[in-house]
N, CA, C and O atoms as CSV, one atom per row, in Angstrom:
chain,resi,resn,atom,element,x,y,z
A,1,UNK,N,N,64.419,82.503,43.766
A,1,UNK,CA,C,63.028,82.124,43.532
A,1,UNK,C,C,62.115,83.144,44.216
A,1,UNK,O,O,62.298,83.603,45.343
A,2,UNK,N,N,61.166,83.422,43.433
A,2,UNK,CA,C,60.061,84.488,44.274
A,2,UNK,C,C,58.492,83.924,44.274
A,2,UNK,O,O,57.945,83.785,43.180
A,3,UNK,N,N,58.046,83.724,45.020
A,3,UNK,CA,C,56.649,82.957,45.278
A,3,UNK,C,C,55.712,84.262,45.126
A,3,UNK,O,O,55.866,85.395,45.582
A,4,UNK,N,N,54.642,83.684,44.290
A,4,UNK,CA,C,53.514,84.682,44.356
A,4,UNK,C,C,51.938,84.695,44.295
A,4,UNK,O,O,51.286,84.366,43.304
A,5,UNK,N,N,51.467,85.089,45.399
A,5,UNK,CA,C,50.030,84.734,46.027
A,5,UNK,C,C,49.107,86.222,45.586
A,5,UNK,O,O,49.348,87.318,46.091
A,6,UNK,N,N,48.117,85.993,44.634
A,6,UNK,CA,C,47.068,87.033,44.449
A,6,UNK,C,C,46.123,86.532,45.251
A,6,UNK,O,O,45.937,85.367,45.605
A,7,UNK,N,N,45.182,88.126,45.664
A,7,UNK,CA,C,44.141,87.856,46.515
A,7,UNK,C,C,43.202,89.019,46.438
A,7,UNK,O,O,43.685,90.138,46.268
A,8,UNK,N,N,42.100,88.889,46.530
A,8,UNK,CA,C,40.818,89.977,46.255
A,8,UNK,C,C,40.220,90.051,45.166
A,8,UNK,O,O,39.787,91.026,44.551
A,9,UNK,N,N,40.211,88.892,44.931
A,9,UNK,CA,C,39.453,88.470,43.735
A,9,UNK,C,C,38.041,88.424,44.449
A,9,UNK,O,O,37.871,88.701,45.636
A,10,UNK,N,N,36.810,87.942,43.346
A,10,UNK,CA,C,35.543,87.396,43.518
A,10,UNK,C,C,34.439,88.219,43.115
A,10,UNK,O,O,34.868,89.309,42.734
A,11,UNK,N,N,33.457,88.155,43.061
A,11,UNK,CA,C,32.211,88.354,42.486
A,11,UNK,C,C,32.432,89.578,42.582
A,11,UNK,O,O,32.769,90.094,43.647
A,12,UNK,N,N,32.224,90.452,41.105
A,12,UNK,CA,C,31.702,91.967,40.601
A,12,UNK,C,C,30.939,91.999,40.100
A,12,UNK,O,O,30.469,90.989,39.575
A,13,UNK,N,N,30.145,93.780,39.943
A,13,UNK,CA,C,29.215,94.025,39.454
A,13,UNK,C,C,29.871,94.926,38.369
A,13,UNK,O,O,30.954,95.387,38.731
A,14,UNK,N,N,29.540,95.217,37.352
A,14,UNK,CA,C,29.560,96.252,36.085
A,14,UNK,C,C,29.292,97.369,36.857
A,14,UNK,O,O,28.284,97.354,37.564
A,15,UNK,N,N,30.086,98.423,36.842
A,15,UNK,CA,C,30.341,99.923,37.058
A,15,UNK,C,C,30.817,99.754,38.811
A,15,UNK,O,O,30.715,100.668,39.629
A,16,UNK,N,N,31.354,98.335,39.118
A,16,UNK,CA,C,31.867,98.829,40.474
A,16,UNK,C,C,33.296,98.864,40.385
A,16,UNK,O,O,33.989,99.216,39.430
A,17,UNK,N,N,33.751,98.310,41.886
A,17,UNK,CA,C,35.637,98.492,41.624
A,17,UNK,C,C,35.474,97.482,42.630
A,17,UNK,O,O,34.548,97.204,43.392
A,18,UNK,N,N,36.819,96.924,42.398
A,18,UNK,CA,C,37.981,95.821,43.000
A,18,UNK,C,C,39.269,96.211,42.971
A,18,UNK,O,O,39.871,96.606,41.973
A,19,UNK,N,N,39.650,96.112,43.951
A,19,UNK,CA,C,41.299,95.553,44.517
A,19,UNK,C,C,42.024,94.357,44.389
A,19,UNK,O,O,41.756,93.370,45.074
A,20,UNK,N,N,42.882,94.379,43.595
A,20,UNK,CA,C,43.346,92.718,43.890
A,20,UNK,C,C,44.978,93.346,44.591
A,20,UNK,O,O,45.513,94.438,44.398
A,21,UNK,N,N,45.307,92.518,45.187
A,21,UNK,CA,C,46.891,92.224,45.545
A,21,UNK,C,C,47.571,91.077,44.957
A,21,UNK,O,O,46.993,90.129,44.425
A,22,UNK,N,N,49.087,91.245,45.108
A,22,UNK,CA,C,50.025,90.163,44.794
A,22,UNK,C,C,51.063,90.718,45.861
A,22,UNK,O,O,51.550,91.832,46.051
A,23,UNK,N,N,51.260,88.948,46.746
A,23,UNK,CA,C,52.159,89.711,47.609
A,23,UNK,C,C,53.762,88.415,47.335
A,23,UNK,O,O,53.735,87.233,47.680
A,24,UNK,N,N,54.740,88.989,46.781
A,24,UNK,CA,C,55.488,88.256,46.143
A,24,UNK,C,C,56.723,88.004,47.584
A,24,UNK,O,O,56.713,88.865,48.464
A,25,UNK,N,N,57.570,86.983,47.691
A,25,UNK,CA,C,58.507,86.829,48.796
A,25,UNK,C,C,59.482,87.117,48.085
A,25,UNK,O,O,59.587,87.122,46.858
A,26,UNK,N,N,60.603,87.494,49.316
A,26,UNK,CA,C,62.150,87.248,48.385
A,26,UNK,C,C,62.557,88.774,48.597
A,26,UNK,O,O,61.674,89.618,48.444
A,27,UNK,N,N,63.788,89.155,48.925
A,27,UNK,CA,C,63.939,90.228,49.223
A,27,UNK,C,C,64.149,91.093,48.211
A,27,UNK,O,O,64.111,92.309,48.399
A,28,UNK,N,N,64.395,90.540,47.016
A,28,UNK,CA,C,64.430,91.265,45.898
A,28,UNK,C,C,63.433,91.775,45.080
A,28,UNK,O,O,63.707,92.033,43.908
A,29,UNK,N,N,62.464,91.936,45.461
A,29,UNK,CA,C,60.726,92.047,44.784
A,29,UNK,C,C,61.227,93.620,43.881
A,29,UNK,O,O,61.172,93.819,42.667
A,30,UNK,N,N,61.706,94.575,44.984
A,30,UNK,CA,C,62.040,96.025,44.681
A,30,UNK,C,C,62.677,96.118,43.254
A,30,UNK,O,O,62.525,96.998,42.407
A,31,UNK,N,N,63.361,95.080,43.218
A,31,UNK,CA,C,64.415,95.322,41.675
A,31,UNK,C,C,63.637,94.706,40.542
A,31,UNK,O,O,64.169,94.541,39.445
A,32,UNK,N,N,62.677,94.441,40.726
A,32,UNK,CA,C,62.039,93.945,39.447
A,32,UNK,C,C,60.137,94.498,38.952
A,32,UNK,O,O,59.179,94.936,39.589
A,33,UNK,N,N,60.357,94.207,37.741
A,33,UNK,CA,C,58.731,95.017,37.245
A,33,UNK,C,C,58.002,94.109,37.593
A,33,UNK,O,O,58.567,93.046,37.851
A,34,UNK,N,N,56.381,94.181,37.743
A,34,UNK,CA,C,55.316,93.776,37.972
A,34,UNK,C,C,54.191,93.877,36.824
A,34,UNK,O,O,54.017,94.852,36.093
A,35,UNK,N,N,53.617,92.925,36.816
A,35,UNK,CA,C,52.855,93.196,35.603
A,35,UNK,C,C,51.472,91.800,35.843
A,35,UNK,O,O,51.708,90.636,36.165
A,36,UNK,N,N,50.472,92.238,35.642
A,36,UNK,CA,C,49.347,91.686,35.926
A,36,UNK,C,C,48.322,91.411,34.338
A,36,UNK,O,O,47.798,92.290,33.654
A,37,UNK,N,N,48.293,89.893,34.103
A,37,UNK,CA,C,47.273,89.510,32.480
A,37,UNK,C,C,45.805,89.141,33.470
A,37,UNK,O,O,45.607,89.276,34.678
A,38,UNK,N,N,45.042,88.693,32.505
A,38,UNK,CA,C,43.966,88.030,32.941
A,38,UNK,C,C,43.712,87.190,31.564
A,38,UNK,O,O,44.029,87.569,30.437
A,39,UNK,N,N,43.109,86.043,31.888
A,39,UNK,CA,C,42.360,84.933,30.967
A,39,UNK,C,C,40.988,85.114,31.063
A,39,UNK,O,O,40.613,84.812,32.196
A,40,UNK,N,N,39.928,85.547,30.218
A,40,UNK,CA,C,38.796,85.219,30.507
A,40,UNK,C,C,38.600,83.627,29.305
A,40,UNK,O,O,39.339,83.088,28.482
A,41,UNK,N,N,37.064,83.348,29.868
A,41,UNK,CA,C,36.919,81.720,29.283
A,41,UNK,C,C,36.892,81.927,27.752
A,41,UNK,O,O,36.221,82.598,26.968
A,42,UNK,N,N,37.965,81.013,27.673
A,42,UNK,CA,C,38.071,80.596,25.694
A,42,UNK,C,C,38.725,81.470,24.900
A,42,UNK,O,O,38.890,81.388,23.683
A,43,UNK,N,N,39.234,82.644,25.941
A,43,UNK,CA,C,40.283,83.359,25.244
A,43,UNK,C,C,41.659,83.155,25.553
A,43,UNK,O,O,41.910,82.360,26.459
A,44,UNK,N,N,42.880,83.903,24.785
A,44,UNK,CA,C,44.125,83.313,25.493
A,44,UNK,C,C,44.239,84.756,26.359
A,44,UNK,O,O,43.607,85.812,26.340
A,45,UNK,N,N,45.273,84.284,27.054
A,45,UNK,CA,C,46.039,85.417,28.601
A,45,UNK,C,C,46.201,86.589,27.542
A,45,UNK,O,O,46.411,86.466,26.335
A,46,UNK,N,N,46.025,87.987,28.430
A,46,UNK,CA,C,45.821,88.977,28.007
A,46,UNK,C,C,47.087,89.913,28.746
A,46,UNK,O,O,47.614,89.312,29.682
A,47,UNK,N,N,47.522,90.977,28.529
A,47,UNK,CA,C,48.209,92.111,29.882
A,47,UNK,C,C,46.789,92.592,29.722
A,47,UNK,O,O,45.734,92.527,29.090
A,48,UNK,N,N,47.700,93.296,31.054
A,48,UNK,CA,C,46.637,94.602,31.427
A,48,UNK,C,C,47.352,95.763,32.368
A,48,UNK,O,O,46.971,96.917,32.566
A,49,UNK,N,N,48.555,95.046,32.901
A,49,UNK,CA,C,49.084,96.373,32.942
A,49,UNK,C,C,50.673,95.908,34.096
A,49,UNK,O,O,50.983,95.043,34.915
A,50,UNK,N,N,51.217,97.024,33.514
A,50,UNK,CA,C,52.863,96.295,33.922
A,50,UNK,C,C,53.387,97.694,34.981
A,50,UNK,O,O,52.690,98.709,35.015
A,51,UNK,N,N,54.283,97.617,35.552
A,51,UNK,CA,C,54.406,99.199,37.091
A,51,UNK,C,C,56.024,98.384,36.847
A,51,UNK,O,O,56.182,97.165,36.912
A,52,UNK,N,N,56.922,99.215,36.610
A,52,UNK,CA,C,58.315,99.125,36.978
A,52,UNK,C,C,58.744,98.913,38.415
A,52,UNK,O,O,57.868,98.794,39.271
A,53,UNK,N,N,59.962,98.859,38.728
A,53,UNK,CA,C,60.251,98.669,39.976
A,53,UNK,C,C,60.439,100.103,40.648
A,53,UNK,O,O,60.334,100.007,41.871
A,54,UNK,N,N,60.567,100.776,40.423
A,54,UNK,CA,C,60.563,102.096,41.043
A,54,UNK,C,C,59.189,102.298,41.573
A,54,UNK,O,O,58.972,102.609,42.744
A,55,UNK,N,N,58.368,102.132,40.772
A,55,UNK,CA,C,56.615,102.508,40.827
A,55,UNK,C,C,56.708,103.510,39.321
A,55,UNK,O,O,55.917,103.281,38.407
A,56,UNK,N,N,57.377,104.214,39.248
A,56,UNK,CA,C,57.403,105.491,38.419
A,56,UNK,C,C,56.429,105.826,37.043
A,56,UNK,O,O,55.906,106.859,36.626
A,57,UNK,N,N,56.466,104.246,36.506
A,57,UNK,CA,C,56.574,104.129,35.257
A,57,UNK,C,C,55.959,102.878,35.153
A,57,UNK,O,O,56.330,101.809,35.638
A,58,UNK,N,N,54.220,103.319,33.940
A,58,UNK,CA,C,53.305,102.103,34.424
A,58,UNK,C,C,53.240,102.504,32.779
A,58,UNK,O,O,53.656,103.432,32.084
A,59,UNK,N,N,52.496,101.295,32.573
A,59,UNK,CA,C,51.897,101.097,30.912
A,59,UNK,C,C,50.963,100.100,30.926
A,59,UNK,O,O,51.139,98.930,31.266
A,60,UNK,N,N,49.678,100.770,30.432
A,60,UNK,CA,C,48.140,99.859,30.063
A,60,UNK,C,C,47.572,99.029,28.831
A,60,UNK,O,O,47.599,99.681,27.787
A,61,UNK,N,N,47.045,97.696,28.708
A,61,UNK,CA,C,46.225,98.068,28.015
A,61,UNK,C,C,45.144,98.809,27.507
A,61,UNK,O,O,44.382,99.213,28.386
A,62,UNK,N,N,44.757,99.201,25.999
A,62,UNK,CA,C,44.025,99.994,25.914
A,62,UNK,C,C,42.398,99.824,26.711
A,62,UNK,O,O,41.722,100.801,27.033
A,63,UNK,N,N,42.025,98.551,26.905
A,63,UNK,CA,C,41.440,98.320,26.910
A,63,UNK,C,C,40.853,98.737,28.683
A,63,UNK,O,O,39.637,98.703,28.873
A,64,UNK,N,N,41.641,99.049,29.684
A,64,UNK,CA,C,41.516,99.380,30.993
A,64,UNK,C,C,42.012,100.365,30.941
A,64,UNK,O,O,41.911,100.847,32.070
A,65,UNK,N,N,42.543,101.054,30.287
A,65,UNK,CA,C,43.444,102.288,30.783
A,65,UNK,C,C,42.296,103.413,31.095
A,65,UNK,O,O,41.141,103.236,30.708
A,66,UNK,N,N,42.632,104.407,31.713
A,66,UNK,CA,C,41.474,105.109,32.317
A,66,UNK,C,C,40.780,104.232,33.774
A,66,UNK,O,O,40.559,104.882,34.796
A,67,UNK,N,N,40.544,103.031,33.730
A,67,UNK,CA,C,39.622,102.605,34.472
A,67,UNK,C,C,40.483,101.883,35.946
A,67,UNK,O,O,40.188,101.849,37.141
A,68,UNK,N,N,41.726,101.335,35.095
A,68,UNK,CA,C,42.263,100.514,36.237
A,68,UNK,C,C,43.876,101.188,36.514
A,68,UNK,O,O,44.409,101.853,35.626
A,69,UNK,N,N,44.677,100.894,38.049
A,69,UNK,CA,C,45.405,101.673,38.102
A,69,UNK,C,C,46.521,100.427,38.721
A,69,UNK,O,O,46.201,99.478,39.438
A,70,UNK,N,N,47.239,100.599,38.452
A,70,UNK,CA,C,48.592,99.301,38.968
A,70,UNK,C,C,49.448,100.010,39.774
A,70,UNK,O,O,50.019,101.016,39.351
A,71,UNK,N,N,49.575,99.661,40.710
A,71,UNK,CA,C,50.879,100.045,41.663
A,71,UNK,C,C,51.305,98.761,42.657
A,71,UNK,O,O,50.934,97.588,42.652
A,72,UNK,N,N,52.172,99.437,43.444
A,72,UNK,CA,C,53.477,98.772,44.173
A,72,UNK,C,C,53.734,99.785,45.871
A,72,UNK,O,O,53.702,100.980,46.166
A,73,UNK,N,N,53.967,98.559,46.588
A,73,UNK,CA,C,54.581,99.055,47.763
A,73,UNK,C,C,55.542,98.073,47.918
A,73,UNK,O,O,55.296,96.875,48.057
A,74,UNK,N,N,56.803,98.660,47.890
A,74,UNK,CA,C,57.903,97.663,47.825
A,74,UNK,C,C,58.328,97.425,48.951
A,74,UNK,O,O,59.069,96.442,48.924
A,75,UNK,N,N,58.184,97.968,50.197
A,75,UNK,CA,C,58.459,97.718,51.454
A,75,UNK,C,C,57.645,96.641,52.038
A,75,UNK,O,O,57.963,95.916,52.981
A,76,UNK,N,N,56.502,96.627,51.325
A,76,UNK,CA,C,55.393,95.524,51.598
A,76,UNK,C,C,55.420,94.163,50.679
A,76,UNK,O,O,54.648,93.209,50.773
A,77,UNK,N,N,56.458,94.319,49.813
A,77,UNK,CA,C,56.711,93.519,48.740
A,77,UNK,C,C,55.368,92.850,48.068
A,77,UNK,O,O,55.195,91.657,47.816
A,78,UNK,N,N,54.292,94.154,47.806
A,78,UNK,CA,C,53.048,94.064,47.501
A,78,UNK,C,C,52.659,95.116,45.986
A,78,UNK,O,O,52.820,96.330,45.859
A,79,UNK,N,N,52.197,94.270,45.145
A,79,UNK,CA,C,51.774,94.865,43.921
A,79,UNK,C,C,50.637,94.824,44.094
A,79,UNK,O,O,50.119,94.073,44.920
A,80,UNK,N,N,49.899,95.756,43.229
A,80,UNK,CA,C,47.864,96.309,43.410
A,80,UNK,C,C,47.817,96.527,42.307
A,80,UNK,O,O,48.570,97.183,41.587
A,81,UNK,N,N,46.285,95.605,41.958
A,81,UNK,CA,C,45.595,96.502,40.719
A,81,UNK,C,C,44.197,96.986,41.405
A,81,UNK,O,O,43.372,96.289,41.996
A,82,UNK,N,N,44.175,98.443,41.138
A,82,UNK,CA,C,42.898,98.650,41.612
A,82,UNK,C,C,41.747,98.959,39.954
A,82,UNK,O,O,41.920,99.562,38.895
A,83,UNK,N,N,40.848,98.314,40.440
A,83,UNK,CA,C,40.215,97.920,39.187
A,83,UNK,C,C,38.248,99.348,39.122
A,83,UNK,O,O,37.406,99.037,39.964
A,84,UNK,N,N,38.087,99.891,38.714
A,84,UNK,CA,C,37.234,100.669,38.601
A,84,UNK,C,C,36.438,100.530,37.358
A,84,UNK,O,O,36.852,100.066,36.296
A,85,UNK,N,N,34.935,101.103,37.673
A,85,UNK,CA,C,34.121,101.202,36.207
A,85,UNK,C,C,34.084,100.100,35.703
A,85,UNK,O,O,34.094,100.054,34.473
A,86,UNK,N,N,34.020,98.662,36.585
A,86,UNK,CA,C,34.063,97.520,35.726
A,86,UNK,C,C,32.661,96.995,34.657
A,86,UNK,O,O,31.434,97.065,34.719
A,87,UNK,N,N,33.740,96.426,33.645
A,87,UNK,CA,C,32.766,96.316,32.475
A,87,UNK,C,C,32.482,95.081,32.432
A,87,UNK,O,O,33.079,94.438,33.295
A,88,UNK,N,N,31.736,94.422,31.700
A,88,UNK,CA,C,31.461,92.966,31.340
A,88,UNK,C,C,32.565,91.903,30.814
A,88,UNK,O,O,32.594,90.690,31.023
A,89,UNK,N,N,33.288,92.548,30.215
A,89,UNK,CA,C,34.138,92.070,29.576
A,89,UNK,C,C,35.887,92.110,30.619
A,89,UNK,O,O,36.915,91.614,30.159
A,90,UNK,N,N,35.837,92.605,31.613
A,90,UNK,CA,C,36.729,92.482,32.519
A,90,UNK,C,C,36.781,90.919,33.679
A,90,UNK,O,O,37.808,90.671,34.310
A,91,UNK,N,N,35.798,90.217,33.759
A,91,UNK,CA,C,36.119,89.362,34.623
A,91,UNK,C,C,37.134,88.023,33.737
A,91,UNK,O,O,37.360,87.866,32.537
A,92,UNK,N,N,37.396,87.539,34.484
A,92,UNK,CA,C,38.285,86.353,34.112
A,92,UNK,C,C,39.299,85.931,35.466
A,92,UNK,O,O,39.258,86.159,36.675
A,93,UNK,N,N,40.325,85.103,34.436
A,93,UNK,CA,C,41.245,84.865,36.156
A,93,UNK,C,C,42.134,85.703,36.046
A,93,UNK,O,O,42.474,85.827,34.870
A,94,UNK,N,N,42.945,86.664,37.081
A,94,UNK,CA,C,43.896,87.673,37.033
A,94,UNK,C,C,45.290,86.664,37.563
A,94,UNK,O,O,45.276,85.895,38.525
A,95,UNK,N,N,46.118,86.853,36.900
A,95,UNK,CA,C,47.330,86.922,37.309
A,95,UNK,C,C,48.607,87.756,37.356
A,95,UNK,O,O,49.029,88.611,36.578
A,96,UNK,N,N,49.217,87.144,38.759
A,96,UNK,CA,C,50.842,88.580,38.711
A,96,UNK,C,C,51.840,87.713,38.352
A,96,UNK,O,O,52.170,86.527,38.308
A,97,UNK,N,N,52.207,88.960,38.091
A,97,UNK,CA,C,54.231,88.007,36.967
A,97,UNK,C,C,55.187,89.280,37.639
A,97,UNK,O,O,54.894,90.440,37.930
A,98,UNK,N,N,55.948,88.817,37.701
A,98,UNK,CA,C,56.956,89.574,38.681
A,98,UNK,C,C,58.250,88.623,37.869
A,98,UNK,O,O,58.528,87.429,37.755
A,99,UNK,N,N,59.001,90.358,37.257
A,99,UNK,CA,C,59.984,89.759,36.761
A,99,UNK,C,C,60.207,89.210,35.153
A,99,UNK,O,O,61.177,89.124,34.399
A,100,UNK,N,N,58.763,88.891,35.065
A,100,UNK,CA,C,58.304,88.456,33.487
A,100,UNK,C,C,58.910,86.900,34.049
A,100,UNK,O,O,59.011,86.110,33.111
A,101,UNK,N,N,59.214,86.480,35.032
A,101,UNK,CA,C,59.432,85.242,35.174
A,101,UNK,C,C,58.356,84.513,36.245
A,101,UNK,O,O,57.499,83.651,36.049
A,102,UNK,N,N,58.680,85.078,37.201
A,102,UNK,CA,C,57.560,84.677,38.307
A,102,UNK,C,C,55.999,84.292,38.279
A,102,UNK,O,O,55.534,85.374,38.637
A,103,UNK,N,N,55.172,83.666,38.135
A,103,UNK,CA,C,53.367,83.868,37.886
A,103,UNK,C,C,53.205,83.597,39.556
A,103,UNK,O,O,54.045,83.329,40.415
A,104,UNK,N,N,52.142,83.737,39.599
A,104,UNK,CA,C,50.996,83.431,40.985
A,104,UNK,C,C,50.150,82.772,40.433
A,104,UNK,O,O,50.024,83.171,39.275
A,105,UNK,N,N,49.288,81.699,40.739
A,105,UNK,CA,C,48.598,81.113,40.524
A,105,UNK,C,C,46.983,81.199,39.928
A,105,UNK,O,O,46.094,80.446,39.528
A,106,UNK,N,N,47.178,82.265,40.097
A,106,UNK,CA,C,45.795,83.488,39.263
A,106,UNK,C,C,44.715,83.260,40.265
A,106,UNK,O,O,44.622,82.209,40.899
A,107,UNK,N,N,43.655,84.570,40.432
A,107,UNK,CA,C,42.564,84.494,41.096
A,107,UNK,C,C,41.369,84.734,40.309
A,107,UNK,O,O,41.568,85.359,39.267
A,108,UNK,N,N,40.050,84.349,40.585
A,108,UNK,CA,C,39.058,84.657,39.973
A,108,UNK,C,C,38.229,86.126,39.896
A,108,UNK,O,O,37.733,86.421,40.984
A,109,UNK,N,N,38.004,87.026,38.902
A,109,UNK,CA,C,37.032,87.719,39.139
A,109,UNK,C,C,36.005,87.436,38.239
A,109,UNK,O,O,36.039,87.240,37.024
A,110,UNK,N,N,34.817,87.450,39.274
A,110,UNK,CA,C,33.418,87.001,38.296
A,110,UNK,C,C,32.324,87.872,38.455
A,110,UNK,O,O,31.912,88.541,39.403
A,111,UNK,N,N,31.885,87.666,37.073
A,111,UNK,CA,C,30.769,88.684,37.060
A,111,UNK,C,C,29.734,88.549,37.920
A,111,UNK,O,O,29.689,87.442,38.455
A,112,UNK,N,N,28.687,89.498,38.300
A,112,UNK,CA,C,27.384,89.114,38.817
A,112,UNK,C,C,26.634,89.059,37.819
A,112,UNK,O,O,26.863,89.708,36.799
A,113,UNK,N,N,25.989,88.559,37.910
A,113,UNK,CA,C,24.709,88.050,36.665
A,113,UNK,C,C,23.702,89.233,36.810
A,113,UNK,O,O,22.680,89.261,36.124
C-alpha cells in the first residue's frame, strides 16, 4: 500500500507559478511512475503529466506542456509539479497517482478573481 498526501495548492494568479508536491510512503515509491490529473468544476479528471520512475522520461498534456514541469526526488519519496505562466483555465483540484494505482486525495488550486 502507498499513501499519498499533495500539498501547495491554493489561490493563483494568471501568468504566475505554483509548486505542488506529493509525498507518497512505502519504500517502493522509486519503482513506480508518477503522474498528476486535475478536475476543474463540471468537467471530468484530466492528465497533465506523468515522470517515470527513473525521472528520465516525462510526457505532457498538450495543454501545459511548455508551461508546467513534473519531476521526482526519489530519495525524498517526493513527486513535483512545478506549474508556470498560469492560465485561467488551469485551476481545479490536482491530484497524484503513483503507480496508476495509488490517488492522494487531491488539492485545490484556485483562481484569483
Amino acid at each position: 500500500q502507498v499513501r499519498v498526501v499533495e500539498s501547495g495548492g491554493g489561490l493563483v494568479q494568471a501568468g504566475g507559478s505554483q509548486r505542488l508536491s506529493c509525498a507518497a510512503s512505502g519504500r517502493t515509491f522509486g519503482d513506480y511512475d508518477g503522474t498528476w490529473f486535475r478536475q476543474a468544476p463540471g468537467k471530468e479528471r484530466e492528465f497533465v503529466a506523468r515522470i517515470d520512475w527513473s525521472g528520465r522520461n516525462t510526457n505532457y498534456a498538450d495543454s501545459v506542456k511548455g508551461r508546467f514541469t513534473i519531476s521526482r526526488d526519489n530519495a525524498k519519496n517526493t513527486l513535483y509539479l512545478q506549474m508556470n505562466s498560469l492560465k485561467p483555465g488551469d485551476p481545479g483540484i490536482y491530484y497524484c497517482n503513483i503507480c496508476r494505482v495509488f490517488w492522494g486525495q487531491g488539492i485545490p488550486v484556485t483562481g484569483s478573481p
